[in-house]
C-alpha beads as a LAMMPS data file, in Angstrom:
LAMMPS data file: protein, C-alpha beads

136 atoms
135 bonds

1 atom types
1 bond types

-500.0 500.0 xlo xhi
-500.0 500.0 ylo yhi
-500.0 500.0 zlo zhi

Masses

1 110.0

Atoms # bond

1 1 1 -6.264 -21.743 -8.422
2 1 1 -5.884 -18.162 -7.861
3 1 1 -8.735 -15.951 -9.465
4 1 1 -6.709 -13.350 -11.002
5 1 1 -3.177 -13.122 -11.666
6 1 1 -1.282 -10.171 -12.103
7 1 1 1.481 -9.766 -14.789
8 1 1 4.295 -7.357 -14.708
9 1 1 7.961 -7.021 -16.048
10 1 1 10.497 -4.891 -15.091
11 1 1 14.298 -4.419 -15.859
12 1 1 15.382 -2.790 -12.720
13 1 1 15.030 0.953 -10.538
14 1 1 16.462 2.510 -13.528
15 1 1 14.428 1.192 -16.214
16 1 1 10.735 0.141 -17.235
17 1 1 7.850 -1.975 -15.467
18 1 1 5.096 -3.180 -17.607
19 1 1 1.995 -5.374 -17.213
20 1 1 1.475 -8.005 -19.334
21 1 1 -2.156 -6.632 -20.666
22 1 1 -0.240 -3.321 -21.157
23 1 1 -2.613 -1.032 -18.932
24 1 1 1.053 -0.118 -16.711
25 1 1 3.793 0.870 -18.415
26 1 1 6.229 3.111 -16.833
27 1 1 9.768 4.597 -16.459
28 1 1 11.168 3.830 -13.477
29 1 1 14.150 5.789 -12.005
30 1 1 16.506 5.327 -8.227
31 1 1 15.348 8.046 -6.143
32 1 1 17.092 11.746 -5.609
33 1 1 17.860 10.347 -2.219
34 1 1 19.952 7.200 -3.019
35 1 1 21.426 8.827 -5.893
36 1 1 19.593 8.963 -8.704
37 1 1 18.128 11.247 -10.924
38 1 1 14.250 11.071 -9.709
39 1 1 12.694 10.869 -12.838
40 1 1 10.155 7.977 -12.793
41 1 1 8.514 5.987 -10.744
42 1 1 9.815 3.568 -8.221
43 1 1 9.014 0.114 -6.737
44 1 1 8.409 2.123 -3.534
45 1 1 5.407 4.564 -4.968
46 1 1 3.821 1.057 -6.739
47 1 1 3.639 -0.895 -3.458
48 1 1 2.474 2.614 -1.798
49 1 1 -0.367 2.887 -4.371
50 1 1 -1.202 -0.690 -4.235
51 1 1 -1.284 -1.213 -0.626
52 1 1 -3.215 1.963 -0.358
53 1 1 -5.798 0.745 -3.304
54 1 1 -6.359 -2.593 -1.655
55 1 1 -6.563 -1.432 2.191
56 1 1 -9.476 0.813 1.107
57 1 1 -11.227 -1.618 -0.675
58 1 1 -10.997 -3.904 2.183
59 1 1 -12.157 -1.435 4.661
60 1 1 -15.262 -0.590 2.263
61 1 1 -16.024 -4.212 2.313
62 1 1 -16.038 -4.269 6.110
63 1 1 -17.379 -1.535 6.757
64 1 1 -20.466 -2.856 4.390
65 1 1 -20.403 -6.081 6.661
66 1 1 -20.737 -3.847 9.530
67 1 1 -23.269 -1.400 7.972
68 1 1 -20.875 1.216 8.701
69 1 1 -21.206 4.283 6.106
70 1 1 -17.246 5.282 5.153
71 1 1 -17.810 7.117 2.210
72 1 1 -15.531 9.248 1.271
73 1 1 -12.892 7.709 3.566
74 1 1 -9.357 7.361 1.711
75 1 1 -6.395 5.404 2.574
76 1 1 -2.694 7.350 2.124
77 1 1 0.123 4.152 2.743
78 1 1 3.691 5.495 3.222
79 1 1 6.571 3.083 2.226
80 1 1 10.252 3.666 3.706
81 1 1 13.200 2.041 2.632
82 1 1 14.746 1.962 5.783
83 1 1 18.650 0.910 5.706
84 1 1 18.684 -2.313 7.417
85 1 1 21.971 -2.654 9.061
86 1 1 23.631 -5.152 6.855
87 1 1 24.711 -3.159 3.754
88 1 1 20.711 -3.424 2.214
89 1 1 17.577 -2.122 2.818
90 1 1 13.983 -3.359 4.419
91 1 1 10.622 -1.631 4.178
92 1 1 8.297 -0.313 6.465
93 1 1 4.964 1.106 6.023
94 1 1 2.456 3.563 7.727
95 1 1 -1.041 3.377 6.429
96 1 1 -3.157 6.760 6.988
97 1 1 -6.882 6.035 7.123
98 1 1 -9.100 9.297 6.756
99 1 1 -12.607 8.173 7.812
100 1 1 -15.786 10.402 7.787
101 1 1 -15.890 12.527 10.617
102 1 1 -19.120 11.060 11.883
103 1 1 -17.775 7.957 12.645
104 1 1 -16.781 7.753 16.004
105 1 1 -13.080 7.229 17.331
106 1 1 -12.954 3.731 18.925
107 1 1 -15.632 2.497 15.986
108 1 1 -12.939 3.943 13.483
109 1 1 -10.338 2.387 15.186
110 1 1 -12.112 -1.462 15.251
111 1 1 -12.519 -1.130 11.739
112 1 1 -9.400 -0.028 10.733
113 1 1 -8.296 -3.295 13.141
114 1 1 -10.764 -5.557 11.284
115 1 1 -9.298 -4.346 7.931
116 1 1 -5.935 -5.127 8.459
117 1 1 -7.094 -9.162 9.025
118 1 1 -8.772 -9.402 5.831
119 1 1 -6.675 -7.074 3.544
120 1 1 -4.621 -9.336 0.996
121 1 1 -1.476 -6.832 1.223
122 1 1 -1.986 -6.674 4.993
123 1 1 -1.607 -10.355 5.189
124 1 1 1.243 -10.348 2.585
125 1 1 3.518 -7.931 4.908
126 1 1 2.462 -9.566 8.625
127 1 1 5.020 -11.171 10.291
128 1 1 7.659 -9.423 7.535
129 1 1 6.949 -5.956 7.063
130 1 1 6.414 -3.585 10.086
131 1 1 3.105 -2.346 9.871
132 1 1 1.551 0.983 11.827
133 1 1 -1.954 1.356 11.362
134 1 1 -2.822 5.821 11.617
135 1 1 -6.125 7.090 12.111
136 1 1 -6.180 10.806 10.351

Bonds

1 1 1 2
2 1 2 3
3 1 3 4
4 1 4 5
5 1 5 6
6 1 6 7
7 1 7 8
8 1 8 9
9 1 9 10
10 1 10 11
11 1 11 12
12 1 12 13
13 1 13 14
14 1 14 15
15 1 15 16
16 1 16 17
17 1 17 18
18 1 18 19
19 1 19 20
20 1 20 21
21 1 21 22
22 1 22 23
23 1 23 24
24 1 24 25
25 1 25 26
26 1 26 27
27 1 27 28
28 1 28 29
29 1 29 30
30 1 30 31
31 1 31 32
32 1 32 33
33 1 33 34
34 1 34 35
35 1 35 36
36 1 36 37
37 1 37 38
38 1 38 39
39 1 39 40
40 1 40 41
41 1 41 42
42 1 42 43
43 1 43 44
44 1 44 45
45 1 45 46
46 1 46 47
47 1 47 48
48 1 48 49
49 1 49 50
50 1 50 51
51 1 51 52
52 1 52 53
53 1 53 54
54 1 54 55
55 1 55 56
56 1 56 57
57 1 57 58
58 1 58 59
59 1 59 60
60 1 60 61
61 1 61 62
62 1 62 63
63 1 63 64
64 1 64 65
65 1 65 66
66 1 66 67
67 1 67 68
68 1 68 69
69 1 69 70
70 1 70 71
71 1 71 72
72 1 72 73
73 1 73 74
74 1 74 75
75 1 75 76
76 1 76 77
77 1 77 78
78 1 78 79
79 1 79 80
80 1 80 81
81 1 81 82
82 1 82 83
83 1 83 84
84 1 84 85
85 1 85 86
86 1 86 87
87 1 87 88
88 1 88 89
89 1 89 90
90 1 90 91
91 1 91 92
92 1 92 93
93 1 93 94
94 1 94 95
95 1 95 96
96 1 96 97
97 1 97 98
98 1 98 99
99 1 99 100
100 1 100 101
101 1 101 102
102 1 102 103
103 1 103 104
104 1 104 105
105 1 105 106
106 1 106 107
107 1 107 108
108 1 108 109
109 1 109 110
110 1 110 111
111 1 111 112
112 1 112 113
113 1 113 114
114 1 114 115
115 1 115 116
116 1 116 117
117 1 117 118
118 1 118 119
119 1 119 120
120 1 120 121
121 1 121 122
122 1 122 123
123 1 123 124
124 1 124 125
125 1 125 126
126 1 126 127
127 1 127 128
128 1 128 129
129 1 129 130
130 1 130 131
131 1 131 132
132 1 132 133
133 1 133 134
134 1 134 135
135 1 135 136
């Protein structure tokens, strides 16, 4: 059994998502650049946020493990909707992982590497999602 379960309706790009608890509620709206008018949200900037949110977290947890001091890293995760050949679309998704400049390179690098085994979105998107993992 999982221990938490997130909730979350929505009636399509150009519409409304909502949690269940009511914390998220938002307009959604198809982006300028496949047509639309650009003026809410999209399903997109959610996974961005939420891959983002949960890659840091994961990295602060590892980098605890490791006694690694990363404060005030940040995480920045760019989604694409890439056209995928076939008349739909498939994601991809760059994550950007600003880490204190006293950290050194290869030692930022392993534990970016580390974070991406244990983060739940990173394990979510392996295998389906391609994946490229930015230092910067």
């Amino acid at each position: 059994m999982s221990h938490y379960t997130a909730v979350a309706t929505a009636t399509g790009r150009d519409g409304r998502a909502f949690s269940s608890d009511g914390k998220l509620d938002v307009t959604l709206a198809l982006q300028k650049e496949l047509g639309g008018t650009g003026d809410g949200t999209n399903p997109e900037q959610l996974f961005a946020a939420g891959y983002a949110a949960c890659f840091a977290t994961s990295m602060q947890l590892v980098a605890q493990k490791k006694k690694i001091d990363v404060s005030g890293m940040s995480v920045t995760a760019e989604v694409g909707l890439i056209p995928n050949g076939q008349g739909g679309f498939r994601l991809e998704v760059a994550l950007r992982t600003k880490l204190p400049e006293s950290l050194p390179r290869e030692a930022g690098r392993e534990l970016i590497e580390a974070t991406h085994q244990v983060c739940p979105y990173s394990h979510a998107t392996r295998g389906n999602i391609p994946v490229e993992l930015l230092a910067g």
